[in-house]
C-alpha positions in Angstrom: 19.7 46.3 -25.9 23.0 45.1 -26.9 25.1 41.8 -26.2 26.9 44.0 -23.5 24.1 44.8 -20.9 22.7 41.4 -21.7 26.1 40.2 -20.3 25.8 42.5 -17.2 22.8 41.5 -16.2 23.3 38.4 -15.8 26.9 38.6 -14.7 24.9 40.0 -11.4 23.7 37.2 -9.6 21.9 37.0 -6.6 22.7 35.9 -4.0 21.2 32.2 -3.7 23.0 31.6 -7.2 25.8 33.0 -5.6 25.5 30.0 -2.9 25.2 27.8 -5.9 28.2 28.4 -7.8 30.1 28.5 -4.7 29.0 24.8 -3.2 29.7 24.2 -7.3 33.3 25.3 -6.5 34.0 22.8 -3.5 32.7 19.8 -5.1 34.9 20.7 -8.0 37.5 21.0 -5.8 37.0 18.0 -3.8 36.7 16.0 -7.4 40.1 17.4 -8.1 41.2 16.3 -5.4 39.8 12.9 -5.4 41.3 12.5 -8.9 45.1 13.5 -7.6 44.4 9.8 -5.5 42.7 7.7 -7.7 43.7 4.7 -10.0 42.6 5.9 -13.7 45.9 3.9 -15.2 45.1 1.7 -19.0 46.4 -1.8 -17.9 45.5 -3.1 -20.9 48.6 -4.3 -23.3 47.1 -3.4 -26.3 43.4 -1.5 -25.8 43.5 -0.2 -29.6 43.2 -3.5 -30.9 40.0 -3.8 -28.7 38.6 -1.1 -29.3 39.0 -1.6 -33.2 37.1 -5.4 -33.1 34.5 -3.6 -31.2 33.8 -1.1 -33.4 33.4 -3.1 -35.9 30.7 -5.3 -33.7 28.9 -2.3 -33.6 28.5 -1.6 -37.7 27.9 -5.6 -38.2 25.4 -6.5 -35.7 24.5 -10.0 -35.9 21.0 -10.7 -35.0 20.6 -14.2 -36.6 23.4 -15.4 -34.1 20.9 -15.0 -31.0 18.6 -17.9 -31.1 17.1 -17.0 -28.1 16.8 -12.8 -28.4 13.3 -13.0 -28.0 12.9 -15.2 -25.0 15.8 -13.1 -23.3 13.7 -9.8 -23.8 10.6 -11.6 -22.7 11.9 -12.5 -19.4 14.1 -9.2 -19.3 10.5 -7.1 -19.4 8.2 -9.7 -17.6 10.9 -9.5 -14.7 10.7 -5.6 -14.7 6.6 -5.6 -15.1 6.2 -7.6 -12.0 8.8 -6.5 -10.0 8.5 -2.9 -10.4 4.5 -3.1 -10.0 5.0 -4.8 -6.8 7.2 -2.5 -5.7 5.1 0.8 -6.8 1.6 -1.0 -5.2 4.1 -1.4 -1.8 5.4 1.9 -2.0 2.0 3.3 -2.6 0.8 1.7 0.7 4.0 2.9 2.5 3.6 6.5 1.4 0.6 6.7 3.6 2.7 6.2 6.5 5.8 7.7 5.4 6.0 10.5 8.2 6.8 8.3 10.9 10.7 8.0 11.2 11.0 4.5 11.4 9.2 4.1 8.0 11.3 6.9 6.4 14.4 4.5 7.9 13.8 1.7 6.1 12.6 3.0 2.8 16.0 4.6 2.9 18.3 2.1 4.1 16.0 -0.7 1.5 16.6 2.1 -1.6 20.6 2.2 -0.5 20.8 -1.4 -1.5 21.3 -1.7 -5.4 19.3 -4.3 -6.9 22.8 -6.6 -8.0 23.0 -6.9 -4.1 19.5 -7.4 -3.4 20.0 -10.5 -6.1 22.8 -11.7 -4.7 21.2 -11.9 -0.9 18.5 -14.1 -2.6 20.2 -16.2 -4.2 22.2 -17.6 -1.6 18.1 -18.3 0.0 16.5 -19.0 -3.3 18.5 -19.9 -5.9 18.6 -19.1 -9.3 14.6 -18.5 -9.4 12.2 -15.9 -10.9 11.5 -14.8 -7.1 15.1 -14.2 -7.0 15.0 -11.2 -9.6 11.3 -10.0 -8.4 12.3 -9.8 -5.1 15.5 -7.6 -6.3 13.7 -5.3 -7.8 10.3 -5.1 -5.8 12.2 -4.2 -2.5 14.8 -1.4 -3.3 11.6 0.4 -5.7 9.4 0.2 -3.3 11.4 2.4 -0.6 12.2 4.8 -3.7 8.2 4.6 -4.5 7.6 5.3 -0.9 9.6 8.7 -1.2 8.7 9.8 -4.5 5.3 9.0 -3.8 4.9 10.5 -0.4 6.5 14.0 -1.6 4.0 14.2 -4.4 1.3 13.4 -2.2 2.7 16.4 0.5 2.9 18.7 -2.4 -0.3 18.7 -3.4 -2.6 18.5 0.6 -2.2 22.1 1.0 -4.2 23.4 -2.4 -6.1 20.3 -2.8 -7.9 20.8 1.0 -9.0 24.3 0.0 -11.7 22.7 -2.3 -13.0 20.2 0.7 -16.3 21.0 2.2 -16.3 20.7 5.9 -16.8 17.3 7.7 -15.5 15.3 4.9 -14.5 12.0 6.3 -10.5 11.4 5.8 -10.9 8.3 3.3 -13.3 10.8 0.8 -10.8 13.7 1.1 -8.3 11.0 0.0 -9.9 9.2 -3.0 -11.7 12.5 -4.1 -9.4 14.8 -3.7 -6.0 14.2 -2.9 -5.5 11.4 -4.7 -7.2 12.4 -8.6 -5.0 16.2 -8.2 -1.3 13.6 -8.2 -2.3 10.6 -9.5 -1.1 12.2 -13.1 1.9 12.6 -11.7 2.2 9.3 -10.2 1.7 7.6 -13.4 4.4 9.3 -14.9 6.7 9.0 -12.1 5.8 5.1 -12.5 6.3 4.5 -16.3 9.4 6.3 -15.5 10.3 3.7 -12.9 8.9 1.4 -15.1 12.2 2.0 -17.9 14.7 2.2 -14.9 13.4 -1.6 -14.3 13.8 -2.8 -17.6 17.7 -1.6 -17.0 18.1 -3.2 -13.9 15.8 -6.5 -14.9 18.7 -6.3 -18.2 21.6 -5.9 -15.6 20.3 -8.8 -13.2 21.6 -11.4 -16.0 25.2 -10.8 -15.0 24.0 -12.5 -11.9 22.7 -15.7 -13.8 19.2 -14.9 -14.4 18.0 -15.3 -17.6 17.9 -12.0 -18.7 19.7 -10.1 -21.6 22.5 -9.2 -19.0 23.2 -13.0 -19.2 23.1 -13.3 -23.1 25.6 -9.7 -23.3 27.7 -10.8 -21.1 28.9 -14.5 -22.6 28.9 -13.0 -25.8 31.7 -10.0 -24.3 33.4 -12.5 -22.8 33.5 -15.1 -26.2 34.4 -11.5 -28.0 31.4 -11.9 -30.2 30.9 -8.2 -30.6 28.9 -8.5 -33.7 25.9 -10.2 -31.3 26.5 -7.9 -28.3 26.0 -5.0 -30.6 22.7 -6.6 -31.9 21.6 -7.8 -28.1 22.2 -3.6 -27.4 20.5 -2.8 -29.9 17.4 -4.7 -29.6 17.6 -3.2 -25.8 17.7 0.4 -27.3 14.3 -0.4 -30.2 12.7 -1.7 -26.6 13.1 1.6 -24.3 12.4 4.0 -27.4 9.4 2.0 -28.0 7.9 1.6 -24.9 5.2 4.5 -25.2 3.7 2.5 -28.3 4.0 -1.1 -26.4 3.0 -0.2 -22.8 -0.2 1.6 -22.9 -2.5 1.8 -20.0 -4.9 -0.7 -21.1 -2.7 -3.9 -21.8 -0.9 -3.5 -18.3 -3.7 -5.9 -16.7 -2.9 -8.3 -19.9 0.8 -8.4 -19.5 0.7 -8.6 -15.4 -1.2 -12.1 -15.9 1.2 -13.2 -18.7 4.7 -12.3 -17.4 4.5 -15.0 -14.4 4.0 -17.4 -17.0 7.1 -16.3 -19.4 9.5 -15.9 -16.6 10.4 -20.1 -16.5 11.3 -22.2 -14.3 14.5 -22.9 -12.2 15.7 -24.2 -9.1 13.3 -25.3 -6.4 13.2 -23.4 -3.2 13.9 -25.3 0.0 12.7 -23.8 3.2 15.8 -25.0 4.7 18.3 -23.4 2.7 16.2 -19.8 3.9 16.1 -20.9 7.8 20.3 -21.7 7.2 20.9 -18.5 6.0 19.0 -16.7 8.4 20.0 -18.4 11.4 23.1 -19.1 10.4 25.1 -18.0 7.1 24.6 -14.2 7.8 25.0 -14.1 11.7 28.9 -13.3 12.5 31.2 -16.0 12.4 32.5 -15.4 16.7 28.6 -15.5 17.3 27.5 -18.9 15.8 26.5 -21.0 18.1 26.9 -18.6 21.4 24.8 -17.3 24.0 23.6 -13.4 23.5 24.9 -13.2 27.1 28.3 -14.8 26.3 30.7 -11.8 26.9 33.5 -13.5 25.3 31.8 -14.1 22.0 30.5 -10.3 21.8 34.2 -9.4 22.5 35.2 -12.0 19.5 32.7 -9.7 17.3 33.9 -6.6 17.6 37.6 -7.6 17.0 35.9 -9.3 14.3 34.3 -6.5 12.8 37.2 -4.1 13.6 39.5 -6.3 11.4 36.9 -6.4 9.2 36.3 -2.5 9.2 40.6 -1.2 8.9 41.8 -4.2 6.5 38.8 -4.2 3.6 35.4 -1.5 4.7 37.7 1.0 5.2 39.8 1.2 1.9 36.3 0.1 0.4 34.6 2.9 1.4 37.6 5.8 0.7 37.8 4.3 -3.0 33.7 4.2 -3.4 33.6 8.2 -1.9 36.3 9.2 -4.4 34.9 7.2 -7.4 31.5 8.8 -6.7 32.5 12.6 -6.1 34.7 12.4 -9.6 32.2 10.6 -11.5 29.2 13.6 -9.7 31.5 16.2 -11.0 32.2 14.1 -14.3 28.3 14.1 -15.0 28.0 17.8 -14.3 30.4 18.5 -17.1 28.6 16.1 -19.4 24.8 17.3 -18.7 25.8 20.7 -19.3 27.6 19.4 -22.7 24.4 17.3 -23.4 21.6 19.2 -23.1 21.8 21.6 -26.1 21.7 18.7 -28.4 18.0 18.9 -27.7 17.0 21.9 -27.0 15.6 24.1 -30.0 17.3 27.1 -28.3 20.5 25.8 -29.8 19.5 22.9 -32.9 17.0 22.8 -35.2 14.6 19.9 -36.0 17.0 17.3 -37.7 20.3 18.3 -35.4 17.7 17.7 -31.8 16.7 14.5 -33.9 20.5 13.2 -33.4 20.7 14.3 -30.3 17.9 12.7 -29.1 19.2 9.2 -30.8 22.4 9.5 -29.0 20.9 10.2 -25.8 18.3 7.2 -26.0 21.2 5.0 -26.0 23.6 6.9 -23.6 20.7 6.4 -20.9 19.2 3.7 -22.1 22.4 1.4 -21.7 22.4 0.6 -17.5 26.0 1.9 -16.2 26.9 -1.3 -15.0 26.8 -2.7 -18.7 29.0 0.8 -20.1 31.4 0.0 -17.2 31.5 -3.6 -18.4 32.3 -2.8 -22.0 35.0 0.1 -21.2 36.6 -2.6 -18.8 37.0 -4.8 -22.0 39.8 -2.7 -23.7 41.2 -0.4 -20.5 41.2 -2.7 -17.4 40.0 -2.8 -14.0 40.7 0.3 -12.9 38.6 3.8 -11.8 39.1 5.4 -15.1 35.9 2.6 -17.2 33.3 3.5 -14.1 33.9 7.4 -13.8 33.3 7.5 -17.8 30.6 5.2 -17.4 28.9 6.9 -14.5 29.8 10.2 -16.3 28.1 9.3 -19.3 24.7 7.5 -18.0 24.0 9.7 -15.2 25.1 12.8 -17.6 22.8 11.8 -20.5 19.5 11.6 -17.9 20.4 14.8 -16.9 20.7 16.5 -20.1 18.1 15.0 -21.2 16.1 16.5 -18.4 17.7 19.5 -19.2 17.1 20.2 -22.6 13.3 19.6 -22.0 13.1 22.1 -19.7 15.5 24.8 -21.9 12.5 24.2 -24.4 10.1 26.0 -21.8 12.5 29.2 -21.9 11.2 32.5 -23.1 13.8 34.7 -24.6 13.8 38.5 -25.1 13.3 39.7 -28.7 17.1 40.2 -28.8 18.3 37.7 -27.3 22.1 36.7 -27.5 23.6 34.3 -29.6 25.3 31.2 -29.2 27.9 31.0 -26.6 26.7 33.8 -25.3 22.9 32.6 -25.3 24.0 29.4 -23.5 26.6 31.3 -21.0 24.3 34.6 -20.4 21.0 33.5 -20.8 20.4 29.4 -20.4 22.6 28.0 -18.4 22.2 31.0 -15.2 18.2 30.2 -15.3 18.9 26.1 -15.3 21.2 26.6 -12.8 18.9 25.9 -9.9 17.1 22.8 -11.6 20.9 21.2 -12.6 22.1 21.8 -9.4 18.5 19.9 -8.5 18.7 17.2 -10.5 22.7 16.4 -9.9 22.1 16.2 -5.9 19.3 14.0 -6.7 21.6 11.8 -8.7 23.9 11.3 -6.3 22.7 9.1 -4.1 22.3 7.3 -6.9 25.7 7.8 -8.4 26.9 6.1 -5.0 24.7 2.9 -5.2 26.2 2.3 -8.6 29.8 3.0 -7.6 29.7 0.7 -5.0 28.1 -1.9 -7.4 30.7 -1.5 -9.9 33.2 -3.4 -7.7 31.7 -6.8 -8.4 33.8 -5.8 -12.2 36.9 -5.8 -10.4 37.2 -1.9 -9.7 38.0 -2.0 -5.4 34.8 -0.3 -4.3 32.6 -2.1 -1.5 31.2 -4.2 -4.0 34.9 -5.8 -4.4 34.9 -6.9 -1.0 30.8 -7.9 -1.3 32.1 -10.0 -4.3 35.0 -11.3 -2.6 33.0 -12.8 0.6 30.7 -14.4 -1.6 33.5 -16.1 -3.7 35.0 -17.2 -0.4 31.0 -18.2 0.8 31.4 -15.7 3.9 27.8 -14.8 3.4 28.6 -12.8 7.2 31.3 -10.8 5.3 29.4 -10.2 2.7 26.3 -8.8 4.5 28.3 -6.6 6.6 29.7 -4.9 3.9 26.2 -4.5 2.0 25.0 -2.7 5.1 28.4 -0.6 5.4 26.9 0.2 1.9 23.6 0.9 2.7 24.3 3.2 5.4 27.2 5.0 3.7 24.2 5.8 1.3 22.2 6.9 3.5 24.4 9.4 5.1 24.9 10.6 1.2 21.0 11.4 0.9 20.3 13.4 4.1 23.9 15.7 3.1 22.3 15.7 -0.6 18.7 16.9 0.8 20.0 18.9 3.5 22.4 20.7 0.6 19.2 21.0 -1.5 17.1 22.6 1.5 20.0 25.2 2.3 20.0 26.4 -1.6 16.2 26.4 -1.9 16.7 24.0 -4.8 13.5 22.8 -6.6 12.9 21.6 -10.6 11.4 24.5 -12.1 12.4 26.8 -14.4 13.0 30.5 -14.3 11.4 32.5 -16.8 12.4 35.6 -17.8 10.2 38.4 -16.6 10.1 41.4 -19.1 
């Protein structure tokens, strides 16, 4: 069979990939659109001479410069070990009980708040203490464990009660069944979870914890590239490593260790929490009012309407058009990426590289690659949608490639382009499309964060309040936030449920 009828086959598709390409086609459209309004203007004077000092950083790294590397990577992984187990042993509970709607409410609207905001919320309670970063993590992963967990456990009751003898008692059917058929699963899904929270333990430092976030960011700002490229680095050596480093039976060892390595800090005053609960975060009109005082509720909403046209408003239009570019951005990249893996397209040494240059892509949290572009381009969009293009487009194609690996080819396969155009890419389709809906919920949560750098998301105005110490402001927006994510996941699952997506790949059926 030639190259010819391998093309027309697949030039026929059907009509669910039809569907696909076409929703493909509006979101690149409304990307295109987004762009035509967006701020992706270079405001540095001279970003060549930046970029020059920091590429040289990167060949010279300086790791004699960090006196305290180690301690900063202790804390950085003790932080993510407690707070993420905490948050999978909560999410684990609340997957039991996910299928009542008010559960499924909060996990969502707790998983809609990025970490960086979660921190910031308790330090204005706690101060600058471990709970602070525990807290930040624990609470947003364990309404993502919660989901992840609960689908898992859904996808597996059907087959697994087949094998149940009658009048098993629910608690046996769980334990004995249920449970040993996913729990595979949910230990992979965990470790997974468990590398995500070394990136946002890393990322919590900008904040003032006393992770490697802290130590990267005083060495951009003293332009001692040499030791931020060794501070990477050491990040990089500590996510490729962590299948030697976290094995199943050390994770009791390190769980009693990290409280210990995680330090002191400030002292946490009961009064401080009761002041910001009863009164920091309630609206400024309402303070010190009646709940039945009409005129005070009227206060509020002119309040919040002021609130809503002069700063949510333009926070929110810039954080949808930052996110639908940088969705469409990642598309482009994970279909760039994944070859550079796959043995469909490289041999050993080339997936090698490609492997390397993923690690880091992914590895590096997308707050951090904002960070650095923002060093020699400015605070504008144009350092988060390459940032968010990059992260979220490496995971992906990572993903990807794995899967391409899986693929069985005819005997005469094409070749090259046409092998990726005519053969790969139509059977991936599904899983990218998949994967890319799944990411953008979490696409949003970081476009929002990205405003605390100066780029005029919602996490701008967040930033702003707190500067100002309008903790009311502040939470208002993060719950504008919140929601604004939440709306984003039910259009990216009900999107997902039209196409039929799922994560599986289709094999070619001779």
């Amino acid at each position: 069979m030639g190259k010819s009828v391998l093309k027309r086959d697949f030039l026929k598709f059907p009509p669910k990939n039809t569907s696909m390409v076409r929703v493909s086609l509006i979101f690149l459209g409304v990307a295109l659109f987004c762009l035509y309004f967006s701020d992706v203007s270079i405001t540095t004077h001279n970003p060549w001479l930046e970029i020059d000092r920091m590429i040289v950083g990167v060949f010279t790294p300086d790791f004699l410069a960090i006196s305290s590397i180690g301690d900063a990577l202790l804390k950085t992984v003790s932080f993510a070990m407690i707070g993420v187990s905490m948050g999978a042993v909560a999410g684990f509970l609340l997957a039991q009980i996910f299928h009542l709607r008010v559960v499924r409410f909060v996990c969502s609207f707790v998983r809609s708040i990025h970490e960086l905001f979660w921190a910031l919320i308790f330090l204005q309670m706690l101060g600058l203490t471990p709970l602070t970063g525990i807290l930040a993590i624990a609470l947003p992963y364990a309404g993502i464990c919660a989901k992840v967990y609960s689908e898992t456990l859904d996808e597996s009751k059907a087959h697994a009660l087949q094998a149940v003898p009658y009048g098993s008692g629910i608690i046996s059917i769980f334990f004995y069944v249920r449970l040993p058929e996913v729990w595979t699963h949910i230990v992979s899904y965990t470790s997974y979870r468990f590398e995500c929270g070394l990136r946002s333990s890393a990322v919590l430092g900008f904040v003032g914890l006393p992770t490697l976030g802290f130590y990267l960011e005083t060495a951009f700002n003293e332009g001692n590239y040499s030791e931020a490229s060794a501070l990477l680095i050491t990040f990089y050596i500590l996510i490729a490593t962590i299948r030697y480093w976290l094995r199943p039976k050390l994770i009791g060892f390190y769980l009693i260790l990290a409280p210990f390595l995680l330090g002191g800090g400030a002292d946490i005053k009961l009064g401080n929490i009761m002041r910001f609960l009863t009164v920091d975060i309630v609206p400024a009109p309402l303070r010190g009012s009646s709940l039945l005082d009409a005129s005070s509720w009227v206060d509020f909403f002119y309040w919040a309407q002021t609130l809503i046209t002069s700063q949510a408003f333009p926070g929110i239009i810039a954080t949808i058009v930052l996110t639908q570019i940088a969705l469409v951005g990642t598309a482009f990249l994970s279909l760039a990426f994944f070859p550079l893996i796959s043995n469909k397209f490289f041999g050993k040494y080339g997936r090698t590289f490609g492997h390397l240059f993923l690690i880091v892509v992914r590895s590096t949290p997308e707050f951090i690659l904002a960070y650095i572009f923002l060093q020699f381009w400015g605070p504008s969009m144009l350092p988060a949608i390459v940032a968010l293009s990059l992260h979220n487009g490496a995971i992906i194609g990572h993903l990807m490639g794995r899967y391409s690996n899986e693929i069985s080819l005819r005997p005469d396969h094409a070749q090259a382009i046409n092998l990726y155009g005519f053969e790969i890419i139509p059977r991936l389709y599904g899983q990218f499309l998949a994967f890319l809906f799944y990411r953008w919920e979490v696409i949003m949560r970081e476009t929002a964060i990205l405003g605390i750098l100066g780029i005029a998301t919602l996490g701008f105005y967040v930033d702003s309040a707190l500067a100002d110490i309008r903790l009311d402001r502040a939470l208002f927006f993060i719950v504008i936030t919140a929601l604004l994510n939440v709306g984003i996941d039910s259009l990216s699952r009900y999107i997902r449920q039209r196409l039929r997506l799922n994560r599986t790949v289709q094999h070619h059926s001779s």
